[in-house]
mmCIF file of the N, C-alpha and C atoms, coordinates in Angstrom:
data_MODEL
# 
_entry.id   MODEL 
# 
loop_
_atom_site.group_PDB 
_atom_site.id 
_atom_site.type_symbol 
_atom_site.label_atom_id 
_atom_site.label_alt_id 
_atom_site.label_comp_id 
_atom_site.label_asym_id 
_atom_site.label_entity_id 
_atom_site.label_seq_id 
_atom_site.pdbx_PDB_ins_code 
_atom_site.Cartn_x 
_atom_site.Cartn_y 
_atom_site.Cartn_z 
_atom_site.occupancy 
_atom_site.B_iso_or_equiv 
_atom_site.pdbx_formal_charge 
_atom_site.auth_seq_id 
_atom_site.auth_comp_id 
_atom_site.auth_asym_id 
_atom_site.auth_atom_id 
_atom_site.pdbx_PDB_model_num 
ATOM 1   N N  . UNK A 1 1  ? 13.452  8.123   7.868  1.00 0.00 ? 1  UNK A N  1 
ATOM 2   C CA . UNK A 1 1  ? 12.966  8.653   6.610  1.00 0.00 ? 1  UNK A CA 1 
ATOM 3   C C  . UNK A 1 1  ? 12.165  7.567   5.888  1.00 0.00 ? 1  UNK A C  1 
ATOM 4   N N  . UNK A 1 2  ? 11.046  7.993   5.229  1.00 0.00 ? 2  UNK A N  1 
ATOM 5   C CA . UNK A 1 2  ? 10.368  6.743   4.525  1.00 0.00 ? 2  UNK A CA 1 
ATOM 6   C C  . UNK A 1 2  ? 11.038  6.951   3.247  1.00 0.00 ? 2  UNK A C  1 
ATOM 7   N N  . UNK A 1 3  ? 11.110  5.422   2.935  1.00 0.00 ? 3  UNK A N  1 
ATOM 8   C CA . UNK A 1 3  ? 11.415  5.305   1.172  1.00 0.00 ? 3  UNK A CA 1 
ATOM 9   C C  . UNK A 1 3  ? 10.423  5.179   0.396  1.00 0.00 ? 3  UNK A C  1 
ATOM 10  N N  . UNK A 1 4  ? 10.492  5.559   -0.964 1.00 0.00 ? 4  UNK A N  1 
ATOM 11  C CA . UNK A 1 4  ? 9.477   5.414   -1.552 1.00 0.00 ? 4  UNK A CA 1 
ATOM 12  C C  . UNK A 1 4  ? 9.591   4.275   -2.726 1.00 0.00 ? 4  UNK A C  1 
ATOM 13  N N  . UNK A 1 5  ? 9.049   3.247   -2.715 1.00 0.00 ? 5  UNK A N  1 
ATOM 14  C CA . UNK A 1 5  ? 9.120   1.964   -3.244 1.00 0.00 ? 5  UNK A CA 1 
ATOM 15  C C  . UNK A 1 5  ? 7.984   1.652   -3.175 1.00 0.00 ? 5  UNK A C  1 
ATOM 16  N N  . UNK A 1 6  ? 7.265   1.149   -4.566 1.00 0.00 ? 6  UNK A N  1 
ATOM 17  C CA . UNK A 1 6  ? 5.918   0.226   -4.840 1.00 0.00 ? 6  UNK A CA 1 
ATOM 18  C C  . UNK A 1 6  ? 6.340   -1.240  -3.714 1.00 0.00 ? 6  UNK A C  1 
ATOM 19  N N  . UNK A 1 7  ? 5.051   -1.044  -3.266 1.00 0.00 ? 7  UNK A N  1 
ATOM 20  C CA . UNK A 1 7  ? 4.641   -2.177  -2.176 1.00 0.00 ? 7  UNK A CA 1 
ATOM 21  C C  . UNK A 1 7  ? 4.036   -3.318  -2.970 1.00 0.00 ? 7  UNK A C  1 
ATOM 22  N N  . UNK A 1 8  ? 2.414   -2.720  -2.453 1.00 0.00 ? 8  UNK A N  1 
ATOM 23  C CA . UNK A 1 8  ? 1.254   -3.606  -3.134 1.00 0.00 ? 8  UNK A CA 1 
ATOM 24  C C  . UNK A 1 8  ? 0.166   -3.143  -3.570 1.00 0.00 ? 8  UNK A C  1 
ATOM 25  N N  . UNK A 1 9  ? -0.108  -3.582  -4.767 1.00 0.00 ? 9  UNK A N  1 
ATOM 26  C CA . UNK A 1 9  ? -1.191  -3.096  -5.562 1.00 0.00 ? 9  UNK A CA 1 
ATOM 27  C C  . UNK A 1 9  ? -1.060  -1.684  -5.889 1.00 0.00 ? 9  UNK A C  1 
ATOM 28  N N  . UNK A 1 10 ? 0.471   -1.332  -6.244 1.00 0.00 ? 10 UNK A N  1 
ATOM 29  C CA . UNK A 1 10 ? 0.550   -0.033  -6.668 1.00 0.00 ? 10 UNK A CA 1 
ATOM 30  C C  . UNK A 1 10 ? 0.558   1.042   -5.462 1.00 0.00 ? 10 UNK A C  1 
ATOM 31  N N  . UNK A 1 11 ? 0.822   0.495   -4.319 1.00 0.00 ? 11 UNK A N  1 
ATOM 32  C CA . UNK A 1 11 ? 0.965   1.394   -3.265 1.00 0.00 ? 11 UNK A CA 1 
ATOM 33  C C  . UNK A 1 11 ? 2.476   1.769   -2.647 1.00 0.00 ? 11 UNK A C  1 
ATOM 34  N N  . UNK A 1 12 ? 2.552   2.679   -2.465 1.00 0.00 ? 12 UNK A N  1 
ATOM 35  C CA . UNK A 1 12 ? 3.626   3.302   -2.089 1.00 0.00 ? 12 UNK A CA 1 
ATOM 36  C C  . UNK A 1 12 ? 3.781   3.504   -0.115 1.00 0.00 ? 12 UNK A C  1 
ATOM 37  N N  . UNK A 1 13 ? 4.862   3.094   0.297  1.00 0.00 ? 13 UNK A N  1 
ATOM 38  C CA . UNK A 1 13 ? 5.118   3.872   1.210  1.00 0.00 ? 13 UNK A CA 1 
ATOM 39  C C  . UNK A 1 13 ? 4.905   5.248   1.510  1.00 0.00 ? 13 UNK A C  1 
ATOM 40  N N  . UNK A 1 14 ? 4.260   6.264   2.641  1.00 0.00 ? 14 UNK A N  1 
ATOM 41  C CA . UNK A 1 14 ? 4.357   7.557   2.255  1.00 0.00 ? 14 UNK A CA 1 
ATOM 42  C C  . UNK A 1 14 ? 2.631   7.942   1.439  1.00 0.00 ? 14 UNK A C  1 
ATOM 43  N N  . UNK A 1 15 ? 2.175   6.911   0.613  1.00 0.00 ? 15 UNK A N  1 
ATOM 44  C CA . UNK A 1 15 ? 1.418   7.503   -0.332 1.00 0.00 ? 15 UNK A CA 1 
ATOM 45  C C  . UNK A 1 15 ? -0.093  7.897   0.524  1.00 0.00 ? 15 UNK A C  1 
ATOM 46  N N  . UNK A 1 16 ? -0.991  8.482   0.354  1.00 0.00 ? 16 UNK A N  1 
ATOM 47  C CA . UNK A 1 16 ? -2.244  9.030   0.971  1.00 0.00 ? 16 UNK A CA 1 
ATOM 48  C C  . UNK A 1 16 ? -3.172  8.184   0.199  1.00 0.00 ? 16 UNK A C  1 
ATOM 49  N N  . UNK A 1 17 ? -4.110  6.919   1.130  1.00 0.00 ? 17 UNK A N  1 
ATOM 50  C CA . UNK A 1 17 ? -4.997  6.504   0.526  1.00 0.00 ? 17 UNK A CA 1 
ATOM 51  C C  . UNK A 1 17 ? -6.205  6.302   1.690  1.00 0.00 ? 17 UNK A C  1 
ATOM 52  N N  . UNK A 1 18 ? -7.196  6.076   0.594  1.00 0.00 ? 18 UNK A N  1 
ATOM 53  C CA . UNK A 1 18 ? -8.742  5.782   1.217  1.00 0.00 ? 18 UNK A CA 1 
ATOM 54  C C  . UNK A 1 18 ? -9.346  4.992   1.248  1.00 0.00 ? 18 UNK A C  1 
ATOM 55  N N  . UNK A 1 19 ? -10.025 4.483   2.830  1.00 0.00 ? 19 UNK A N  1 
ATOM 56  C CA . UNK A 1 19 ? -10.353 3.340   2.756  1.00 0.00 ? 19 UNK A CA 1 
ATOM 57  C C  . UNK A 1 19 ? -12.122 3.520   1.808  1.00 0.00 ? 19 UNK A C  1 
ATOM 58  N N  . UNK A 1 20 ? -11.656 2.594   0.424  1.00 0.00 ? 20 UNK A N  1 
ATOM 59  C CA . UNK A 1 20 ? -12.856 2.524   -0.240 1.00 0.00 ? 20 UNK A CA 1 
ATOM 60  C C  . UNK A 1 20 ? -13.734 1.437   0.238  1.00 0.00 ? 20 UNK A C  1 
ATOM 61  N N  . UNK A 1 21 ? -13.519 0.541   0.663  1.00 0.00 ? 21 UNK A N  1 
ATOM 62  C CA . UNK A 1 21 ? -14.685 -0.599  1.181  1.00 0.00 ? 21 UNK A CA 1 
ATOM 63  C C  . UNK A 1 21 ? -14.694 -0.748  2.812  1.00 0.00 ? 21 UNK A C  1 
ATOM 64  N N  . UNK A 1 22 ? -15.526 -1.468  3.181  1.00 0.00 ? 22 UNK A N  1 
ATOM 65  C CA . UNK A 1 22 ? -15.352 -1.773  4.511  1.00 0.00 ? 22 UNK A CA 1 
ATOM 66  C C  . UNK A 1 22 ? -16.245 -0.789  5.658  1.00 0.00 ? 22 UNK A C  1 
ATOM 67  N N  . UNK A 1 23 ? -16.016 -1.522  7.063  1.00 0.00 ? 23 UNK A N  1 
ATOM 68  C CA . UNK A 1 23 ? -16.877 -0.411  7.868  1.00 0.00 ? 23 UNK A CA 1 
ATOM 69  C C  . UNK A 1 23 ? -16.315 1.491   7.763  1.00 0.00 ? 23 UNK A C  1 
ATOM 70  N N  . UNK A 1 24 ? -15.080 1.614   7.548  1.00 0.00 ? 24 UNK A N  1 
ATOM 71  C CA . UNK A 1 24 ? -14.618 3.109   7.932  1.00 0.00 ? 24 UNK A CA 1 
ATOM 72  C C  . UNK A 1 24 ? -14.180 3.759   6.436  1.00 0.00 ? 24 UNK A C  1 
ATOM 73  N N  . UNK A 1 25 ? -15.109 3.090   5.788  1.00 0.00 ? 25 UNK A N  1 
ATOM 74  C CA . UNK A 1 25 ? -15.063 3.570   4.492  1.00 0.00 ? 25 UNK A CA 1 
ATOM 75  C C  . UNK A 1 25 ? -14.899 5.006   4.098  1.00 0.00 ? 25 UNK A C  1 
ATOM 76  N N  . UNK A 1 26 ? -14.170 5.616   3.172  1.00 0.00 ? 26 UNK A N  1 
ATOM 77  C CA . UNK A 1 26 ? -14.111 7.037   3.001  1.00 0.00 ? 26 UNK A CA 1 
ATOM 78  C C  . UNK A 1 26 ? -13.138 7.758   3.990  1.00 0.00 ? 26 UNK A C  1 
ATOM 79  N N  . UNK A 1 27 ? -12.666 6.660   5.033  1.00 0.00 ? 27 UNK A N  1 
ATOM 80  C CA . UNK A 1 27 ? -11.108 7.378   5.905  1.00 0.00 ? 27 UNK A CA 1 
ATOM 81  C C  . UNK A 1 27 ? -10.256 7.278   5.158  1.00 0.00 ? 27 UNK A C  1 
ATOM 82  N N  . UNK A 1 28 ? -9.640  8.330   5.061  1.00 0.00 ? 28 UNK A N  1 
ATOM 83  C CA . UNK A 1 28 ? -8.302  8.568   4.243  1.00 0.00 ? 28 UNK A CA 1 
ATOM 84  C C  . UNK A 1 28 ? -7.158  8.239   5.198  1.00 0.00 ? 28 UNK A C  1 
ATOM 85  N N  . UNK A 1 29 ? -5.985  8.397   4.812  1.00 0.00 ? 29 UNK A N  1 
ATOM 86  C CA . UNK A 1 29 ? -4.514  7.677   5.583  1.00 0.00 ? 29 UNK A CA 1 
ATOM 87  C C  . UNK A 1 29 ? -3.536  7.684   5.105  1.00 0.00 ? 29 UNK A C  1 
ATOM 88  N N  . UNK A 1 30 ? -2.341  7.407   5.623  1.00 0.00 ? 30 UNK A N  1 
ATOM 89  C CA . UNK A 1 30 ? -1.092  6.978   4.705  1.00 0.00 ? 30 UNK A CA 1 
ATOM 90  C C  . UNK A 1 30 ? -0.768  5.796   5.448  1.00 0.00 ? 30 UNK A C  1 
ATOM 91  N N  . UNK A 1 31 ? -0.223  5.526   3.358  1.00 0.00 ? 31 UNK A N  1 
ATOM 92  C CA . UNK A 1 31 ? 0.004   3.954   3.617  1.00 0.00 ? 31 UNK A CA 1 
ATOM 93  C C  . UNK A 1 31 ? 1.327   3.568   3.975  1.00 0.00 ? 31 UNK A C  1 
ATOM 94  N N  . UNK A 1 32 ? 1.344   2.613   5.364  1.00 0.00 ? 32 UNK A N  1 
ATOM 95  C CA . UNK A 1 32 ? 3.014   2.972   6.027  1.00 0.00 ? 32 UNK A CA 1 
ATOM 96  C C  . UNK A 1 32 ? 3.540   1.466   5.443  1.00 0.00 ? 32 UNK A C  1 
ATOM 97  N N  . UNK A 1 33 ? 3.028   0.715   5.418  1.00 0.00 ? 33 UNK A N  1 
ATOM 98  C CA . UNK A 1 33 ? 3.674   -0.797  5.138  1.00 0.00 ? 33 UNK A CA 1 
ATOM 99  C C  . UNK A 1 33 ? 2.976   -2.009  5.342  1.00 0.00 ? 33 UNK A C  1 
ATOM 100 N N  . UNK A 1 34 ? 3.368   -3.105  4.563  1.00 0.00 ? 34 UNK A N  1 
ATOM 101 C CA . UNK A 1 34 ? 2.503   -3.896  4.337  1.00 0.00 ? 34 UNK A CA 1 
ATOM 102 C C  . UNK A 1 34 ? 2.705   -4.480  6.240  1.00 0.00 ? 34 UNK A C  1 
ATOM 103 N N  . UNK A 1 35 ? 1.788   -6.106  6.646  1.00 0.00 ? 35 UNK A N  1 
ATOM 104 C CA . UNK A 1 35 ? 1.653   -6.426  7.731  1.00 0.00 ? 35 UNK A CA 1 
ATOM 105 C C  . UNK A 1 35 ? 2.562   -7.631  7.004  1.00 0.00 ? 35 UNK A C  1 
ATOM 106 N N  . UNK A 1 36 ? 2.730   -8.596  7.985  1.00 0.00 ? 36 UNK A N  1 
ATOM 107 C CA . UNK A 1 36 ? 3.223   -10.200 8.184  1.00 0.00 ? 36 UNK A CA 1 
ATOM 108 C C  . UNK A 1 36 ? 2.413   -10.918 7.024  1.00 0.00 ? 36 UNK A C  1 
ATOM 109 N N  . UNK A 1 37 ? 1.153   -10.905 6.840  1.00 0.00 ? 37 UNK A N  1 
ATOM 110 C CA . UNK A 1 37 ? 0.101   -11.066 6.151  1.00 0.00 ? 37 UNK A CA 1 
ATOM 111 C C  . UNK A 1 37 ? -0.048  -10.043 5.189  1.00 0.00 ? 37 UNK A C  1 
ATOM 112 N N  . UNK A 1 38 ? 0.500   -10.261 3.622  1.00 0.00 ? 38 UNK A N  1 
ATOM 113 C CA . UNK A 1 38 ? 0.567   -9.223  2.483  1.00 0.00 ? 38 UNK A CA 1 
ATOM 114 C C  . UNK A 1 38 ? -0.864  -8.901  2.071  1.00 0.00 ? 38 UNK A C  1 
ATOM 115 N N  . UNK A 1 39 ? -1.704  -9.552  2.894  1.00 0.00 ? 39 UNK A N  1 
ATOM 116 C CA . UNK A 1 39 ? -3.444  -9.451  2.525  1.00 0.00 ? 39 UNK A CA 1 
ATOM 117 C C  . UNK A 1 39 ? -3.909  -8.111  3.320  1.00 0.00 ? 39 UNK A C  1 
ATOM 118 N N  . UNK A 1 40 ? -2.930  -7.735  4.467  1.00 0.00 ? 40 UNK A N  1 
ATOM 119 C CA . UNK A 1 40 ? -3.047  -6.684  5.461  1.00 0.00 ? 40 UNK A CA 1 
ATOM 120 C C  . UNK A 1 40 ? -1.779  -5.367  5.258  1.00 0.00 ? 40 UNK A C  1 
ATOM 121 N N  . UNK A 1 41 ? -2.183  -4.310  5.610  1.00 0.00 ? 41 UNK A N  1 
ATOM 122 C CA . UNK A 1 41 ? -1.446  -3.109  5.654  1.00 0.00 ? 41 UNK A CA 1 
ATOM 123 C C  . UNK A 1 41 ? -1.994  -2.476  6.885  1.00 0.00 ? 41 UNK A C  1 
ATOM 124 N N  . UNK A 1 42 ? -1.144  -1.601  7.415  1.00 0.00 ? 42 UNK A N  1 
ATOM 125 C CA . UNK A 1 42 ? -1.068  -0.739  8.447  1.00 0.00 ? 42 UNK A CA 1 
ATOM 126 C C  . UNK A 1 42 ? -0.838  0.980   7.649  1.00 0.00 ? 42 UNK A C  1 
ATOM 127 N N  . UNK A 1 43 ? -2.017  1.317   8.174  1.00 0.00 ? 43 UNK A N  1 
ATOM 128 C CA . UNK A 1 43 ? -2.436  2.820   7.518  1.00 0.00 ? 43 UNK A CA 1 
ATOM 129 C C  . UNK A 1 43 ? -2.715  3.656   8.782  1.00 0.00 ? 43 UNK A C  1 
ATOM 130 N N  . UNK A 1 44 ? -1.525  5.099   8.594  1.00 0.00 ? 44 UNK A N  1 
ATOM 131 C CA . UNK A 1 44 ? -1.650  5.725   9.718  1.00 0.00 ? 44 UNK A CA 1 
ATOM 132 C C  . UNK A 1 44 ? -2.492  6.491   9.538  1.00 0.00 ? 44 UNK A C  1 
ATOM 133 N N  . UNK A 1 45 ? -3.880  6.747   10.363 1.00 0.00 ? 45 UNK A N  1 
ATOM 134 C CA . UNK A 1 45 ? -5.272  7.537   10.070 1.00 0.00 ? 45 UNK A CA 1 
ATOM 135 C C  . UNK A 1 45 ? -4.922  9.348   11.200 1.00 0.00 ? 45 UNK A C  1 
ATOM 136 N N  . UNK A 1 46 ? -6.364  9.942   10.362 1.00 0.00 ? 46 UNK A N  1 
ATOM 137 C CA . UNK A 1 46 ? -5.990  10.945  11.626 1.00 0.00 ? 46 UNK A CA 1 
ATOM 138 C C  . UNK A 1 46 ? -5.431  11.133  12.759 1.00 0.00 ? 46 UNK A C  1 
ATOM 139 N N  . UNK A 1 47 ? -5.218  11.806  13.404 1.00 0.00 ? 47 UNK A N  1 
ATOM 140 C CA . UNK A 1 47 ? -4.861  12.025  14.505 1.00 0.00 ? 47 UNK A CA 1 
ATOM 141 C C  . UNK A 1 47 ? -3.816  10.937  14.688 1.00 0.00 ? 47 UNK A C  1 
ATOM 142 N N  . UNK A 1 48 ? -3.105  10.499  14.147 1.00 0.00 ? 48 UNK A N  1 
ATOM 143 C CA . UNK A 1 48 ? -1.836  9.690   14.444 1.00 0.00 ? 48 UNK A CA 1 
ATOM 144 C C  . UNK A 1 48 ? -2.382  8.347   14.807 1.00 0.00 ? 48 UNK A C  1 
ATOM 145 N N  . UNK A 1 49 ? -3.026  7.482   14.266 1.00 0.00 ? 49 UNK A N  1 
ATOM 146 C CA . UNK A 1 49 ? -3.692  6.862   14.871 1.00 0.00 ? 49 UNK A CA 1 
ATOM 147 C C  . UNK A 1 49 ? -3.243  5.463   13.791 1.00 0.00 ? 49 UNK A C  1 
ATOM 148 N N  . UNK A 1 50 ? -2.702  4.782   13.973 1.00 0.00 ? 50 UNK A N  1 
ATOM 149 C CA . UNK A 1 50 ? -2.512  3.842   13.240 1.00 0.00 ? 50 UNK A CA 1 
ATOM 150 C C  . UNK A 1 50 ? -3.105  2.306   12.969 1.00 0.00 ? 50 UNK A C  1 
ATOM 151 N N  . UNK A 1 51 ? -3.743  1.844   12.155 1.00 0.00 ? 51 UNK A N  1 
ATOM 152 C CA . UNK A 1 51 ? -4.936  0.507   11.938 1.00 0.00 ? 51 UNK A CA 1 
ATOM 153 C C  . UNK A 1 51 ? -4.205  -0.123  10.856 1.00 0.00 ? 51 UNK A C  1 
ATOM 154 N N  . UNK A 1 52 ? -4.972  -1.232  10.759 1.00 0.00 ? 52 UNK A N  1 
ATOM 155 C CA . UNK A 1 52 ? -4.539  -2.349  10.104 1.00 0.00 ? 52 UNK A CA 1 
ATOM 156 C C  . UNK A 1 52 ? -5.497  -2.649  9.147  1.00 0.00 ? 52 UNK A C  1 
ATOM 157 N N  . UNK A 1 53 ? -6.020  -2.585  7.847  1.00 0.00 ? 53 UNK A N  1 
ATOM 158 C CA . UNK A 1 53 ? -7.071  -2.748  6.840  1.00 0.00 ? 53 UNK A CA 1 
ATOM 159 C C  . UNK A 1 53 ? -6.154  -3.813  6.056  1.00 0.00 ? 53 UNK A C  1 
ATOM 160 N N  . UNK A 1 54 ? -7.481  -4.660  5.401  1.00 0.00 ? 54 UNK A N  1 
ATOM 161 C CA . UNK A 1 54 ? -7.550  -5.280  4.314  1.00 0.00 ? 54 UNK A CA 1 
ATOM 162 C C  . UNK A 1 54 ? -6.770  -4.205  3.090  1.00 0.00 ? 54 UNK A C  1 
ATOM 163 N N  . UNK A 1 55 ? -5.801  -4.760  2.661  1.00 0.00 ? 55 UNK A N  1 
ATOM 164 C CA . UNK A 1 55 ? -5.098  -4.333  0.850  1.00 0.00 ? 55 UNK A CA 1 
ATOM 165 C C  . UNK A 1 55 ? -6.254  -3.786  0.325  1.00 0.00 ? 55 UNK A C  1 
ATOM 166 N N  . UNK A 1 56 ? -7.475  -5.001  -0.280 1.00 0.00 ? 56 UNK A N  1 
ATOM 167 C CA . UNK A 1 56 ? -8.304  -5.071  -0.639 1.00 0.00 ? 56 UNK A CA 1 
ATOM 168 C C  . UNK A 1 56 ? -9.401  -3.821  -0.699 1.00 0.00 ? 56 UNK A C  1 
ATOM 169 N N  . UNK A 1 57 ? -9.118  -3.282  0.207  1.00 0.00 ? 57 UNK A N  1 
ATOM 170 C CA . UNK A 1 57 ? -10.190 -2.368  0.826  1.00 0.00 ? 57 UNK A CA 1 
ATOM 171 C C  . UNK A 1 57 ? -9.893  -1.215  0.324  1.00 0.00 ? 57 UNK A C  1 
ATOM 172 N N  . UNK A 1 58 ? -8.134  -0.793  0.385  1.00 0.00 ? 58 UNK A N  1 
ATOM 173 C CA . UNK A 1 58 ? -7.797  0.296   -0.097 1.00 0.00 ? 58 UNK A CA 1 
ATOM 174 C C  . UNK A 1 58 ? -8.186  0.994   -1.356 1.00 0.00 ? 58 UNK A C  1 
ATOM 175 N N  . UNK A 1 59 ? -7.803  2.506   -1.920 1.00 0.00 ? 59 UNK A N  1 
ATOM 176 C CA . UNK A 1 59 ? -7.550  2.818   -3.186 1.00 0.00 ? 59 UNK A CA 1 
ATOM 177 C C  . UNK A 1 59 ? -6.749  3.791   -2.928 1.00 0.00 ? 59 UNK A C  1 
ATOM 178 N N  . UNK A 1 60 ? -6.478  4.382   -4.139 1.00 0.00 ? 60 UNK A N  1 
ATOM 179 C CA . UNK A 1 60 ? -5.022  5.733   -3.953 1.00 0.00 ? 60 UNK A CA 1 
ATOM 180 C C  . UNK A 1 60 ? -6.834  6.590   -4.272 1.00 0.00 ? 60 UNK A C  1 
ATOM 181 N N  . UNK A 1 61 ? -5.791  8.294   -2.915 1.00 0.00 ? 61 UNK A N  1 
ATOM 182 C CA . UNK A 1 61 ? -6.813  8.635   -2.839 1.00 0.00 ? 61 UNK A CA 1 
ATOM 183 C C  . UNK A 1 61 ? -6.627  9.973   -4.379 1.00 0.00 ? 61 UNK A C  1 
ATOM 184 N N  . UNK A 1 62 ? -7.901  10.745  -4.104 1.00 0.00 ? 62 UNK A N  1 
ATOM 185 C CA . UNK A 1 62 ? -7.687  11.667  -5.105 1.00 0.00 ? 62 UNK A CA 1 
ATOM 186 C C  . UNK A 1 62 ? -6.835  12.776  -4.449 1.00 0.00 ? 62 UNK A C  1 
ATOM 187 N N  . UNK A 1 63 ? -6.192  13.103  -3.635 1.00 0.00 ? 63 UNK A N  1 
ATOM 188 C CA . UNK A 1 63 ? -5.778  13.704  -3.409 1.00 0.00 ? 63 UNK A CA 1 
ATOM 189 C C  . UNK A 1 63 ? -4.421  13.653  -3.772 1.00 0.00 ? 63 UNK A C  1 
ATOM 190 N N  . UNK A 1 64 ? -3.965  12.581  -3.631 1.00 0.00 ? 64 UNK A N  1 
ATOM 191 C CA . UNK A 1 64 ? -2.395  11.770  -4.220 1.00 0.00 ? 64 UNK A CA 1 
ATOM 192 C C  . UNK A 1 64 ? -2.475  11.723  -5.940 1.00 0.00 ? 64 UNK A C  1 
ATOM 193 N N  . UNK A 1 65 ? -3.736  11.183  -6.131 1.00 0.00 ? 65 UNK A N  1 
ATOM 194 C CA . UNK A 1 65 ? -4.029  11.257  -7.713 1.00 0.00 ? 65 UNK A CA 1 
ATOM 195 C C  . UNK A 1 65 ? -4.002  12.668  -8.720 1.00 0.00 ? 65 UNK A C  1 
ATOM 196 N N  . UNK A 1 66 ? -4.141  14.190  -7.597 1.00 0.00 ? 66 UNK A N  1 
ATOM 197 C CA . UNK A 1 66 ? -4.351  15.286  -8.388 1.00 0.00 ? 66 UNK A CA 1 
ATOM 198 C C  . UNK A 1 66 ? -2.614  15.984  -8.628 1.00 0.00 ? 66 UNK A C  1 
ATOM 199 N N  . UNK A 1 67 ? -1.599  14.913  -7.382 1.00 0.00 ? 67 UNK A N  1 
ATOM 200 C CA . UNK A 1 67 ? -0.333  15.586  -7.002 1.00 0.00 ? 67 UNK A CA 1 
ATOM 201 C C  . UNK A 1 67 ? 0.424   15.888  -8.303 1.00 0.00 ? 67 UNK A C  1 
# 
């Protein structure tokens, strides 16, 4: 079960965000947990597909924002 606990930068376990900067900009995801490196997160993308982005890069998406 995921818990829901502020991570980083206001991110939640569980929560649906978008990558705002960077090459794959405008992919949306959920944010599963920070990496070893709190500068990095692991965001599970479509199709089950799980990556590693810059914090930095993220934002909460509007879709989480309208919930």
């Amino acid at each position: 079960m995921t818990s829901i606990r502020p991570i980083a930068a206001g991110f939640q376990e569980g929560e649906t965000v978008v990558l705002a900067r960077g090459t794959y900009q405008g992919t949306e995801g959920v944010f599963l947990h920070l990496r070893e490196d709190p500068a990095w997160a692991d965001i599970q993308e479509s199709a089950g597909v799980i990556r590693s982005h810059p914090v930095a890069w993220l934002d909460h998406s509007a879709r989480t924002a309208a919930l």
